[in-house]
PyMOL Python script that loads the backbone (N, CA, C, O; Angstrom):
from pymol import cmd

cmd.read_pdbstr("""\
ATOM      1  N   UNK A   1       0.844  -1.179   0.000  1.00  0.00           N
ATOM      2  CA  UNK A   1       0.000   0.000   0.000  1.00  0.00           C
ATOM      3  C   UNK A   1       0.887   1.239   0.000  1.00  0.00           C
ATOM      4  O   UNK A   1       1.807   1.246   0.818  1.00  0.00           O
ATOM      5  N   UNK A   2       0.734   2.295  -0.813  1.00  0.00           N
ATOM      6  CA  UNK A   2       1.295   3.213  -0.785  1.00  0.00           C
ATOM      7  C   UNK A   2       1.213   4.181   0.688  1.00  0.00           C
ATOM      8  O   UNK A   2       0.270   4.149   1.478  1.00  0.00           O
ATOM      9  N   UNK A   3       2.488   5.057   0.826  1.00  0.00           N
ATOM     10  CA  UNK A   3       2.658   5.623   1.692  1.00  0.00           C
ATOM     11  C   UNK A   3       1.652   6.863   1.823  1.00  0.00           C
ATOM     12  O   UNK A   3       0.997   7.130   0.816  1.00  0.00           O
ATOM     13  N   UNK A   4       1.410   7.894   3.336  1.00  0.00           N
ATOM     14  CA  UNK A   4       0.386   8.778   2.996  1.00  0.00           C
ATOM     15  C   UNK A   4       0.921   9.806   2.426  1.00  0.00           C
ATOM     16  O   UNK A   4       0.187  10.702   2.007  1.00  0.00           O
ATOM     17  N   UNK A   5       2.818   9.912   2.247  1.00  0.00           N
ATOM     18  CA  UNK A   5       2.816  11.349   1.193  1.00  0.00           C
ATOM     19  C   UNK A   5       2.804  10.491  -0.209  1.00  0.00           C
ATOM     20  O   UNK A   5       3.526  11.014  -1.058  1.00  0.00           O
ATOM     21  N   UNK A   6       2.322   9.612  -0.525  1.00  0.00           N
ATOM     22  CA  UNK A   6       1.693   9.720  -2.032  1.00  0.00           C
ATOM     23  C   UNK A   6       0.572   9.957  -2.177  1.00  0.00           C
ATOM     24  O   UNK A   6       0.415  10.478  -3.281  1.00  0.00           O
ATOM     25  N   UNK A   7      -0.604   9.825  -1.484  1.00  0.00           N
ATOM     26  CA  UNK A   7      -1.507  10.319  -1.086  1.00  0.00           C
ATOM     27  C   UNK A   7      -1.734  11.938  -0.820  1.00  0.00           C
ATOM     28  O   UNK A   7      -2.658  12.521  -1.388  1.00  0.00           O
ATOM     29  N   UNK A   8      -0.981  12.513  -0.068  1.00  0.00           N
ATOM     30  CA  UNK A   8      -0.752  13.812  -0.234  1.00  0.00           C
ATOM     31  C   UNK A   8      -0.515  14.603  -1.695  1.00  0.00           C
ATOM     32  O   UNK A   8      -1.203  15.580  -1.989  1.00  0.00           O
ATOM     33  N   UNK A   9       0.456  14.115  -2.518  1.00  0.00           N
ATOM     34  CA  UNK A   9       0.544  14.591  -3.177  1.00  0.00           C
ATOM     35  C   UNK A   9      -0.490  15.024  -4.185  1.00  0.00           C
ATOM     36  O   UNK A   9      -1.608  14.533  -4.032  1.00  0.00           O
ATOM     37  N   UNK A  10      -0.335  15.746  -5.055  1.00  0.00           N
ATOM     38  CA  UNK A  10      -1.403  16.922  -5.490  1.00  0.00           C
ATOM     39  C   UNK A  10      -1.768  15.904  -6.838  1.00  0.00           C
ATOM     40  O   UNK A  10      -0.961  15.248  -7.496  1.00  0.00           O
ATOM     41  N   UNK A  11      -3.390  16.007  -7.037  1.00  0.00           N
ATOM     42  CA  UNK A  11      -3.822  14.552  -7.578  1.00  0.00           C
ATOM     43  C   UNK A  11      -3.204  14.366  -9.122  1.00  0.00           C
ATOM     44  O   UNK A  11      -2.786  13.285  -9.535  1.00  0.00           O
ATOM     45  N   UNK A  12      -3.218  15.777 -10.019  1.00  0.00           N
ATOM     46  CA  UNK A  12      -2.269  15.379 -11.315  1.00  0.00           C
ATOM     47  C   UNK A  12      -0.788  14.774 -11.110  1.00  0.00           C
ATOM     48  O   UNK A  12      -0.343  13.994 -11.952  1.00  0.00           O
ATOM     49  N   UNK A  13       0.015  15.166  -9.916  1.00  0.00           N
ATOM     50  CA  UNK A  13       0.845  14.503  -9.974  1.00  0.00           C
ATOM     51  C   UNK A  13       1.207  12.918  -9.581  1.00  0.00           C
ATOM     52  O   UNK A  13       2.278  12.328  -9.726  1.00  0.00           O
ATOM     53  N   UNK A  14      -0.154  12.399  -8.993  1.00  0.00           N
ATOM     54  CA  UNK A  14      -0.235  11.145  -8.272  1.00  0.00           C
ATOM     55  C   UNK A  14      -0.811  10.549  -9.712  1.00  0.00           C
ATOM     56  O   UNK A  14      -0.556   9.373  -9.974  1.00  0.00           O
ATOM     57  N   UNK A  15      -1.516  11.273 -10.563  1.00  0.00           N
ATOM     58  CA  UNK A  15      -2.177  10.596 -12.088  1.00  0.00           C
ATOM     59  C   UNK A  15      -1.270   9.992 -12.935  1.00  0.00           C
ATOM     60  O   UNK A  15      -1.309   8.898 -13.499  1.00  0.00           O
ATOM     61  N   UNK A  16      -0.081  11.267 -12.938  1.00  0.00           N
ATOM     62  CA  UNK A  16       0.851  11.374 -14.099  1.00  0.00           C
ATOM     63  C   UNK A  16       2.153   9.955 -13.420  1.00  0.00           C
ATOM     64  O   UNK A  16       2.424   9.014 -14.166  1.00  0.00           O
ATOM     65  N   UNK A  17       2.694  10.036 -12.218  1.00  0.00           N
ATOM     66  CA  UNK A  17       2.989   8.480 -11.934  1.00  0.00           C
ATOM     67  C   UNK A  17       2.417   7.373 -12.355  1.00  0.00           C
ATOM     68  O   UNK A  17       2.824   6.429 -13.033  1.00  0.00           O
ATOM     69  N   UNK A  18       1.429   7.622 -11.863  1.00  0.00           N
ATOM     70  CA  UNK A  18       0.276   6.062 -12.265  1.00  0.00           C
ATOM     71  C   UNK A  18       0.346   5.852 -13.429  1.00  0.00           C
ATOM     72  O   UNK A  18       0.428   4.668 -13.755  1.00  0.00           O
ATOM     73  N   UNK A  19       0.342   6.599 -14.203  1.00  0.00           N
ATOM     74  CA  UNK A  19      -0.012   6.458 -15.817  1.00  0.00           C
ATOM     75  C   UNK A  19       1.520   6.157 -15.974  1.00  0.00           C
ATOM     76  O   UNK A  19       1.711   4.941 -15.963  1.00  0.00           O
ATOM     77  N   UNK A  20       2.487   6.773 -16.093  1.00  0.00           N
ATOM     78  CA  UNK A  20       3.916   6.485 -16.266  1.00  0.00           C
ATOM     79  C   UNK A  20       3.780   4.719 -15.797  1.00  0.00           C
ATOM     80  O   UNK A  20       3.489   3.751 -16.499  1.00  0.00           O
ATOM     81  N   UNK A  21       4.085   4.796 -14.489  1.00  0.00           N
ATOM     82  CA  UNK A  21       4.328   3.617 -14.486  1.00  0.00           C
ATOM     83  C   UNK A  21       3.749   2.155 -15.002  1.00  0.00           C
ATOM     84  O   UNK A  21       4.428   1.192 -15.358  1.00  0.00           O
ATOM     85  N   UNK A  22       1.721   2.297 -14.920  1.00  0.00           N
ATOM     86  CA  UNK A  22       1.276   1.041 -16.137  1.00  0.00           C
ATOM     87  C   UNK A  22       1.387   1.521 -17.367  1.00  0.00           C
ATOM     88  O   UNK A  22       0.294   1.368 -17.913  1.00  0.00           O
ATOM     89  N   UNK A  23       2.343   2.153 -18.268  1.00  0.00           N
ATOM     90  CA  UNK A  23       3.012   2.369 -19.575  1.00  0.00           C
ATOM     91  C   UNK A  23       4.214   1.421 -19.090  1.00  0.00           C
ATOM     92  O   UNK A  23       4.242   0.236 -19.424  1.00  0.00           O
ATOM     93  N   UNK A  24       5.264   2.040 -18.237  1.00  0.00           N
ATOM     94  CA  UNK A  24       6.159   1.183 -18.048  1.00  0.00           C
ATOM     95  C   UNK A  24       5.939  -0.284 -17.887  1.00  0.00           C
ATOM     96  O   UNK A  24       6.555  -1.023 -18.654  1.00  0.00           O
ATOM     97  N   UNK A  25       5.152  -0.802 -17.004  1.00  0.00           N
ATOM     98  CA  UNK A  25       4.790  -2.934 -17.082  1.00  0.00           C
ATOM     99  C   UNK A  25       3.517  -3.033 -18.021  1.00  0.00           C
ATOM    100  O   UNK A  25       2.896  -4.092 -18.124  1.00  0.00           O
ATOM    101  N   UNK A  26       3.251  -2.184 -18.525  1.00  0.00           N
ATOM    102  CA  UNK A  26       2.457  -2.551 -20.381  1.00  0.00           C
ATOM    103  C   UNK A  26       3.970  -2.963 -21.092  1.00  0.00           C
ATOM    104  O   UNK A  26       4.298  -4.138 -21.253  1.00  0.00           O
ATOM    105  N   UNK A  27       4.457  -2.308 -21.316  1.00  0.00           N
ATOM    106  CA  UNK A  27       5.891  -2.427 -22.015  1.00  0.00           C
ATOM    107  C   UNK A  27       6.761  -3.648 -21.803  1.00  0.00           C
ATOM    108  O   UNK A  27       7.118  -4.409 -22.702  1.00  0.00           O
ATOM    109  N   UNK A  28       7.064  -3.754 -20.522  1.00  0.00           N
ATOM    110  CA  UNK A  28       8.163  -4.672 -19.953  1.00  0.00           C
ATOM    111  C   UNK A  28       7.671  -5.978 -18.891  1.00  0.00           C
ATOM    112  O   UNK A  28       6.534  -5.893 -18.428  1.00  0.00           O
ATOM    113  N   UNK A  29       8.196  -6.715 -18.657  1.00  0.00           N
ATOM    114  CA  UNK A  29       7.832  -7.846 -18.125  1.00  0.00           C
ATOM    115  C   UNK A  29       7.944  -7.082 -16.812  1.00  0.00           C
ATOM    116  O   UNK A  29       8.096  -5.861 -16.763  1.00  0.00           O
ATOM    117  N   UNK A  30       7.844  -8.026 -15.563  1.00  0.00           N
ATOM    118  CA  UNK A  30       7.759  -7.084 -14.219  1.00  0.00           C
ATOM    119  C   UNK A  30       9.940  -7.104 -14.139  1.00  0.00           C
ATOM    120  O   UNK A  30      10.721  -6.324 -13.594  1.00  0.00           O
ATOM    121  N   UNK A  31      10.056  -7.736 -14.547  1.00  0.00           N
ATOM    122  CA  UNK A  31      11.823  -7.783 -13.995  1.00  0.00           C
ATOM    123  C   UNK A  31      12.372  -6.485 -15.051  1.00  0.00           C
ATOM    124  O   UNK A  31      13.188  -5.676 -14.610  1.00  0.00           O
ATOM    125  N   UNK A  32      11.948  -6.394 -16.197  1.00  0.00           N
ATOM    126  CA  UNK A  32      12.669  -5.670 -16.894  1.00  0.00           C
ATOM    127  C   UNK A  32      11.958  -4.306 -16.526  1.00  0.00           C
ATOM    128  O   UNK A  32      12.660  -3.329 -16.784  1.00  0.00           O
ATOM    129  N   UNK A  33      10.963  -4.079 -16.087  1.00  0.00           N
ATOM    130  CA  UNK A  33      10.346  -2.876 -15.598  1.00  0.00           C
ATOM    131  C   UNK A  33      11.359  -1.896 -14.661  1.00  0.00           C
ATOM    132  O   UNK A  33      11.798  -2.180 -13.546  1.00  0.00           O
ATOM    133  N   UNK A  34      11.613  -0.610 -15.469  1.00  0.00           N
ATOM    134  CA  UNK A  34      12.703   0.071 -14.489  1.00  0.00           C
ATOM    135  C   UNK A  34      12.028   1.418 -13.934  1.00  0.00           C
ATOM    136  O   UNK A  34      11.583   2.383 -14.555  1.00  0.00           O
ATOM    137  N   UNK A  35      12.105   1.135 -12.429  1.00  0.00           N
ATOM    138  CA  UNK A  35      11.773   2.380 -11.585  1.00  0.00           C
ATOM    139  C   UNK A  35      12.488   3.318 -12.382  1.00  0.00           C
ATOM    140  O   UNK A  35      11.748   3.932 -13.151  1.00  0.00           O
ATOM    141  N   UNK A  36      14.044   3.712 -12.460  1.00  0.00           N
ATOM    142  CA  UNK A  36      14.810   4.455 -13.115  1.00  0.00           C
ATOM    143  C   UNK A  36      14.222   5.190 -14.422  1.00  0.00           C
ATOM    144  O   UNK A  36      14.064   6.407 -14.523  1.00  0.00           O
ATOM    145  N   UNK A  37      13.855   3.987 -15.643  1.00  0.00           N
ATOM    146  CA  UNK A  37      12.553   5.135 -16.453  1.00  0.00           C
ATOM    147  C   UNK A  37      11.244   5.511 -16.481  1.00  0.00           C
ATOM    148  O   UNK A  37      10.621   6.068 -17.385  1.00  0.00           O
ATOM    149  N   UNK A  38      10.778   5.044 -15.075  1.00  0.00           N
ATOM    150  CA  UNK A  38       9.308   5.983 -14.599  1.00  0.00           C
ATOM    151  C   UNK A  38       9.837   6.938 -14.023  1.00  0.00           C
ATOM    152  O   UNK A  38       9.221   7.944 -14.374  1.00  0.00           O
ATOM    153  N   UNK A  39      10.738   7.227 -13.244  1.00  0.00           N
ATOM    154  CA  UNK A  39      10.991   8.576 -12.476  1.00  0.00           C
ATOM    155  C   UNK A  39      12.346   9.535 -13.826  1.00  0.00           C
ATOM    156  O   UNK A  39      12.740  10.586 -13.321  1.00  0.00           O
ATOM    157  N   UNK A  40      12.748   9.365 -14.754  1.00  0.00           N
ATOM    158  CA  UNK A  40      12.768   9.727 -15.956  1.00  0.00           C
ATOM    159  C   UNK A  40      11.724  10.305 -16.603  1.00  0.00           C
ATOM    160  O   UNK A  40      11.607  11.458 -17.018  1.00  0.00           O
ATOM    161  N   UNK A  41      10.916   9.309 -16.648  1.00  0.00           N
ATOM    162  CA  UNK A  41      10.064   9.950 -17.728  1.00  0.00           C
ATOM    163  C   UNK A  41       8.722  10.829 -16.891  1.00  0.00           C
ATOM    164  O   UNK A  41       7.718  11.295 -17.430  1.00  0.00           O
ATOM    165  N   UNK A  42       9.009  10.858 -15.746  1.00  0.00           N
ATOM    166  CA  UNK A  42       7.669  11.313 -14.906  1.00  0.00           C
ATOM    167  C   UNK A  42       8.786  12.700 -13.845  1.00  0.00           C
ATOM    168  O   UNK A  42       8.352  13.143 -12.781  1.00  0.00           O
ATOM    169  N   UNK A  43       9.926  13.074 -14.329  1.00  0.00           N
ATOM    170  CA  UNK A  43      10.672  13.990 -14.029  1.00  0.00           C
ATOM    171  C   UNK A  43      11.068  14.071 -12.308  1.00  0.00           C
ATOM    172  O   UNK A  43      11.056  15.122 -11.666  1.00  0.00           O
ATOM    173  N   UNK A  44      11.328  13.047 -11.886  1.00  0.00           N
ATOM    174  CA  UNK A  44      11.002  13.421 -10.575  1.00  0.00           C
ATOM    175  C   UNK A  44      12.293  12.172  -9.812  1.00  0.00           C
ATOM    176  O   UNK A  44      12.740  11.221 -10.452  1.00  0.00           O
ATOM    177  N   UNK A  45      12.684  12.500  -8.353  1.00  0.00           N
ATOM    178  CA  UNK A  45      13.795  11.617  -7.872  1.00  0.00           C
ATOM    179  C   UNK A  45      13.000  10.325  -7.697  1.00  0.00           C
ATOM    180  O   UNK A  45      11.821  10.128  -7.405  1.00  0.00           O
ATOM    181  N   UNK A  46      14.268   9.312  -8.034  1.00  0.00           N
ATOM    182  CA  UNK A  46      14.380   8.002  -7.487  1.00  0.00           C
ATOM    183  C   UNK A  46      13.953   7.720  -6.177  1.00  0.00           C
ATOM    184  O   UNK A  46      13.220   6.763  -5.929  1.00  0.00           O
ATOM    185  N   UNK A  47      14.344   8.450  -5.381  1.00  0.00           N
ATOM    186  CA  UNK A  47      14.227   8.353  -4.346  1.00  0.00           C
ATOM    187  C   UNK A  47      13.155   8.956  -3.922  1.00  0.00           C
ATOM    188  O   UNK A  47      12.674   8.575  -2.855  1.00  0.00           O
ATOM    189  N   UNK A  48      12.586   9.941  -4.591  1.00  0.00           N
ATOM    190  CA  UNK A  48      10.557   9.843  -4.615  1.00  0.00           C
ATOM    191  C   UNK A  48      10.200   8.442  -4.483  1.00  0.00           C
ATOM    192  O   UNK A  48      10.198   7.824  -3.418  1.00  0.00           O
ATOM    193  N   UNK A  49       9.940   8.042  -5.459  1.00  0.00           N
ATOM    194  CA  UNK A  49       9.352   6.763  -5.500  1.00  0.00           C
ATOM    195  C   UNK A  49       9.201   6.027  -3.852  1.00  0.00           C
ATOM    196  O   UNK A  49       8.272   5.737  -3.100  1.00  0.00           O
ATOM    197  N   UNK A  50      10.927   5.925  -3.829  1.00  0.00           N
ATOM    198  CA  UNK A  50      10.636   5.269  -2.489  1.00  0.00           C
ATOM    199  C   UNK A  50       9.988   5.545  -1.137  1.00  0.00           C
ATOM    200  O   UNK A  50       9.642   4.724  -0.287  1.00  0.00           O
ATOM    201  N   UNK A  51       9.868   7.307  -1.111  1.00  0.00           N
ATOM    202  CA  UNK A  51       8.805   7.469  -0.412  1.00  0.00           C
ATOM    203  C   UNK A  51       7.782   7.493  -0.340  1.00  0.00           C
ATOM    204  O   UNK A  51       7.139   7.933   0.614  1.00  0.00           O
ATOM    205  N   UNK A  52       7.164   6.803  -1.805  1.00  0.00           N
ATOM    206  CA  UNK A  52       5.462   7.032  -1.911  1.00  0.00           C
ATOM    207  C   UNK A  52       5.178   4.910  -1.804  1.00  0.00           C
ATOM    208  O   UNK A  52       4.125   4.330  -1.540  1.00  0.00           O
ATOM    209  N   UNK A  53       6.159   4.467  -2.033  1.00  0.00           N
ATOM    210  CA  UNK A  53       6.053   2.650  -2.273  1.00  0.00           C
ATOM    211  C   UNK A  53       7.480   2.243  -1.558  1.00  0.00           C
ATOM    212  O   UNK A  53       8.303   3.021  -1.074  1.00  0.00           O
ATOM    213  N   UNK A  54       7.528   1.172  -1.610  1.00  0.00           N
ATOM    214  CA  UNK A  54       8.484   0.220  -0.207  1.00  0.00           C
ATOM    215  C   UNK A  54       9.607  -0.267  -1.151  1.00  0.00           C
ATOM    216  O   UNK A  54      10.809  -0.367  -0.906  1.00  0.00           O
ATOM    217  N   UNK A  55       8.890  -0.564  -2.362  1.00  0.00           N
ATOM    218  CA  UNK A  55       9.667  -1.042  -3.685  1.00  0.00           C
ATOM    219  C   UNK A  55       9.036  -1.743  -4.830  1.00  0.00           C
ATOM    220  O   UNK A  55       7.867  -2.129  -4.817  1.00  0.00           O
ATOM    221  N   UNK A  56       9.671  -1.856  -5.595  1.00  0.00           N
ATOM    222  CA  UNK A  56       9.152  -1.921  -7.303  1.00  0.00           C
ATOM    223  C   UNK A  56       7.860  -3.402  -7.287  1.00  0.00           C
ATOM    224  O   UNK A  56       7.096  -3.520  -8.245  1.00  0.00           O
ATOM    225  N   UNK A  57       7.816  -4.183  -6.354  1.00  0.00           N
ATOM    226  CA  UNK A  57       6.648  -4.719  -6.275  1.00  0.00           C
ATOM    227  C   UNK A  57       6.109  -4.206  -5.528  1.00  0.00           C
ATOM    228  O   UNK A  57       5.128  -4.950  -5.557  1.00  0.00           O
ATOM    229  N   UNK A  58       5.830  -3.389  -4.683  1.00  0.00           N
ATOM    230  CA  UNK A  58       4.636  -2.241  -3.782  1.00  0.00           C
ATOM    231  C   UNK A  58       3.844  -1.791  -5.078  1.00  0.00           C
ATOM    232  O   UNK A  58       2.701  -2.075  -5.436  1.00  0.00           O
ATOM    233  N   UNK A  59       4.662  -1.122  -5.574  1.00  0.00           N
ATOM    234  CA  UNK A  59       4.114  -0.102  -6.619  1.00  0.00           C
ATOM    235  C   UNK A  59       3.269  -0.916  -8.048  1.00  0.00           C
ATOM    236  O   UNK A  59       2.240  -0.625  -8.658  1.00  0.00           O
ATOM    237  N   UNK A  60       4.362  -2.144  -8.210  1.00  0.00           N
ATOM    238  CA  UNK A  60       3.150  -3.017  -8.955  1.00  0.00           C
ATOM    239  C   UNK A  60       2.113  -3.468  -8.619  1.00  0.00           C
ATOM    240  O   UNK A  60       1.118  -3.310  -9.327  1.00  0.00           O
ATOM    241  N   UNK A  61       2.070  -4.121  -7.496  1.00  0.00           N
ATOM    242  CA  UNK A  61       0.698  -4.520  -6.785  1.00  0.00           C
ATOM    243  C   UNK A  61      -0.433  -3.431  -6.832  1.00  0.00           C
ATOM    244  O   UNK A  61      -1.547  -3.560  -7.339  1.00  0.00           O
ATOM    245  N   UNK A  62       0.220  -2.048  -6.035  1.00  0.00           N
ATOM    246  CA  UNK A  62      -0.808  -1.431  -6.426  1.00  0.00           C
ATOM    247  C   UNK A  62      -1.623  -0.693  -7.560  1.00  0.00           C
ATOM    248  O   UNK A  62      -2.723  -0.140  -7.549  1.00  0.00           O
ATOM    249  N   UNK A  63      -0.551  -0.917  -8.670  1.00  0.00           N
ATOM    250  CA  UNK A  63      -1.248  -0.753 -10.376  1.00  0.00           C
ATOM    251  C   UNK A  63      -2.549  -1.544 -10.329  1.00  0.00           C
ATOM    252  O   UNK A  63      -3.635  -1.137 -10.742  1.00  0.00           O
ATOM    253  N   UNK A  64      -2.222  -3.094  -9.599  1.00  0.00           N
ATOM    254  CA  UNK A  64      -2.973  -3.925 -10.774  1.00  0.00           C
ATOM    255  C   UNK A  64      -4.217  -3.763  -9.306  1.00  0.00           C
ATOM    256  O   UNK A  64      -5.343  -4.254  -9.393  1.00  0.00           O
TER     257      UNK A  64
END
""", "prot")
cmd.dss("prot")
cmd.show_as("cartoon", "prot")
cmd.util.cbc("prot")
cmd.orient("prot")
């Protein structure tokens, strides 16, 4: 389950992740799926991520 500052955050920017990232595992299997080009392509630190999810299966689980 995501953390409550992803929740906090302001709702286009909680959209524009979400959407980044099921583009990213539409694309890639779950192993080849890289945190590195969702927070690329969604402009924002690596180390965001980890404060809004625990790690790269947090954040998948909660896509699907």
């Amino acid at each position: 389950m995501p953390t409550d500052t992803f929740f906090n955050l302001p709702e286009a920017k909680r959209h524009r992740l979400v959407e980044i990232a099921i583009e990213e595992f539409a694309a890639n299997d779950y192993e080849s799926a890289s945190i590195s080009r969702i927070v690329e392509r969604a402009g924002i630190a690596k180390g965001s991520v980890y404060q809004y999810f625990a790690d790269k299966q947090e954040l998948y689980q909660y896509l699907l």
